[in-house]
C-alpha positions in Angstrom: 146.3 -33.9 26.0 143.5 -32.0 27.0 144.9 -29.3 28.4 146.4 -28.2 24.9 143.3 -28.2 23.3 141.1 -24.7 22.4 137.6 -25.8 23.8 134.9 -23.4 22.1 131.2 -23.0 24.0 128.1 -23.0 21.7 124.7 -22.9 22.6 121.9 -20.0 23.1 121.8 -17.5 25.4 120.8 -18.6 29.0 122.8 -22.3 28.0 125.2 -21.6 31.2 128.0 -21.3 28.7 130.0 -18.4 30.4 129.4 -20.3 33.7 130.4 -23.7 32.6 133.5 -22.0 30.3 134.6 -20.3 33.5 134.6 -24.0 35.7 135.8 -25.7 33.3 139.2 -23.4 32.7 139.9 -23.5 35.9 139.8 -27.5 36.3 142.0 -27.5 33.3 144.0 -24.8 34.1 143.5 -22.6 30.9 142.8 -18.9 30.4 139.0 -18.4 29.7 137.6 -15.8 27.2 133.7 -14.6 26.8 133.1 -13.4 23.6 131.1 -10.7 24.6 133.1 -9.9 27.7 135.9 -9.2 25.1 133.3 -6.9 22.9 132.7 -5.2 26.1 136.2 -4.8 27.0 137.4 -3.8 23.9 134.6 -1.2 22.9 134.7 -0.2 26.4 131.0 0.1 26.3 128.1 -2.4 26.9 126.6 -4.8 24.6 123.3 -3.2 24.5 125.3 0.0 23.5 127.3 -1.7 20.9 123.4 -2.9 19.6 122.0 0.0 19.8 124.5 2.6 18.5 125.9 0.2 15.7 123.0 -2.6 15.0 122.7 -6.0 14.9 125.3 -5.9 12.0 127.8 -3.8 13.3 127.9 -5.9 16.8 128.3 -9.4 14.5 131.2 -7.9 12.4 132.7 -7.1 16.0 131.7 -10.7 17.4 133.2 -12.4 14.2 136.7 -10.0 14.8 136.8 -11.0 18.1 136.4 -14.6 18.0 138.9 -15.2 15.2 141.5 -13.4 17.0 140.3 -15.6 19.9 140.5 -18.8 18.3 144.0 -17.7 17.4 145.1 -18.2 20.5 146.0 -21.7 21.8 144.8 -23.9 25.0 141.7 -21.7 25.9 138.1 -22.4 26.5 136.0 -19.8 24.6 132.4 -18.9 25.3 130.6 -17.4 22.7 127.7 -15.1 21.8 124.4 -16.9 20.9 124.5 -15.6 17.7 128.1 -15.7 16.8 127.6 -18.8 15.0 125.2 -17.1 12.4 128.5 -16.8 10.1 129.4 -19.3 8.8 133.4 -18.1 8.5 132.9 -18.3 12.9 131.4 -21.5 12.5 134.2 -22.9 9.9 137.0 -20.9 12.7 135.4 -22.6 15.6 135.4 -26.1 14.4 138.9 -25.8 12.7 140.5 -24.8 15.5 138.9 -26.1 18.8 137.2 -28.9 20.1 133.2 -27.5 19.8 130.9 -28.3 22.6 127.1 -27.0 22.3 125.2 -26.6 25.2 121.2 -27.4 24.1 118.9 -26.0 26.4 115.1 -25.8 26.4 113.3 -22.5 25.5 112.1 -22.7 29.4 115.4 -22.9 31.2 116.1 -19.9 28.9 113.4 -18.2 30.0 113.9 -18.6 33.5 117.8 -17.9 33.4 117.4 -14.4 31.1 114.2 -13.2 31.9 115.2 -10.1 34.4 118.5 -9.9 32.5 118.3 -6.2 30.5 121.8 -7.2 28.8 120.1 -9.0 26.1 119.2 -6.5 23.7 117.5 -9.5 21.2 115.5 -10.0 24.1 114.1 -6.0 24.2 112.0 -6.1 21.5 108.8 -4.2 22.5 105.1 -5.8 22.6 106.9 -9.5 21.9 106.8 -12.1 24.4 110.7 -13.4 25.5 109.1 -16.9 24.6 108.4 -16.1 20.9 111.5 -13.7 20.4 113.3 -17.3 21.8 111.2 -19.7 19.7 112.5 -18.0 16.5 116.0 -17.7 17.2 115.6 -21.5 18.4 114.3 -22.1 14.6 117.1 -19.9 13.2 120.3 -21.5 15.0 119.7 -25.0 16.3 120.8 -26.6 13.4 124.1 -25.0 13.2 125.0 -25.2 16.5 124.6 -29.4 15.7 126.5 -28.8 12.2 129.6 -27.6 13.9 129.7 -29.1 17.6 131.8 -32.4 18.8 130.2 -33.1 21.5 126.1 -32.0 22.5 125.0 -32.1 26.2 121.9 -31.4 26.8 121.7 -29.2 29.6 118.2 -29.9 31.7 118.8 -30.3 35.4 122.6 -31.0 35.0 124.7 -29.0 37.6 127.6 -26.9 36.4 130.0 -29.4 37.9 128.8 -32.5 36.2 128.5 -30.5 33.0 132.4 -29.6 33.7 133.6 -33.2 34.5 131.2 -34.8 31.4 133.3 -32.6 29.0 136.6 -33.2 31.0 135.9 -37.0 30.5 135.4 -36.8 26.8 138.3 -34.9 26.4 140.4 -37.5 27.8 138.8 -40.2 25.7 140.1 -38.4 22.2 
């Protein structure tokens, strides 16, 4: 049954992961986490604090604590960091214990959905365009966001809702 099931969002930034995750627990009627919520929450400062006080480094050994306590937990939809899926004990914890959906969006969408956002501290990085920054970590993370997922939907035009019920139908399939 569905409902049982740990569902785990992948994708980059800007994929509409915390958006869709959010939807979609509340159609299933499951608790919804945000991996960087949680950071947030449990640090009780900002992510661009976190970044900037402890590093890239520091911030992924956070991510990675978080989301195997996370994926601990049973029947929730989990929507993680971009870059959570950089280690590859996340990646083995994500697809061992959750059903692993990545959300593949274009470079533009991304654009257009983070370009004002200030939260994004990979996104900060003086005198290089948001494109190229993108582009890279595109080049970087693609391919394991395919290794580990169940199921890819490729984002485009899709709304929110018929990303939701896509997901909800596959579910019900396995």
């Amino acid at each position: 049954m569905a409902e049982k099931r740990n569902i785990f969002l992948i994708g980059p930034m800007g994929a509409g992961k915390s958006t869709i995750g959010r939807q979609l627990s509340q159609r299933l009627n499951m608790e919804f986490y945000d991996s960087d919520q949680e950071i947030e929450r449990r640090t009780g400062a900002d992510i661009s604090w976190v970044f900037d006080l402890e590093g890239e480094l520091g911030f992924r050994n956070r991510e990675k604590q978080i989301i195997s306590d996370l994926t601990n937990k049973q029947g929730i939809v989990l929507a993680t960091g971009g870059g959570s899926i950089k280690s590859k004990e996340t990646r083995n914890k994500l697809s061992s214990r959750g059903f692993v959906v990545y959300l593949e969006t274009s470079i533009e969408q991304q654009i257009s959905r983070t370009q004002k956002d200030k939260k994004r501290p990979l996104l900060q990085i003086k005198n290089v365009p948001v494109r190229t920054i993108l582009e890279k970590l595109s080049n970087e993370r693609n391919h394991l966001y395919e290794e580990i997922a169940d199921i890819v939907i490729k984002m485009g035009e899709k709304s929110v809702k018929s990303v939701v019920f896509h997901i909800i139908n596959v579910l019900n399939t396995i």
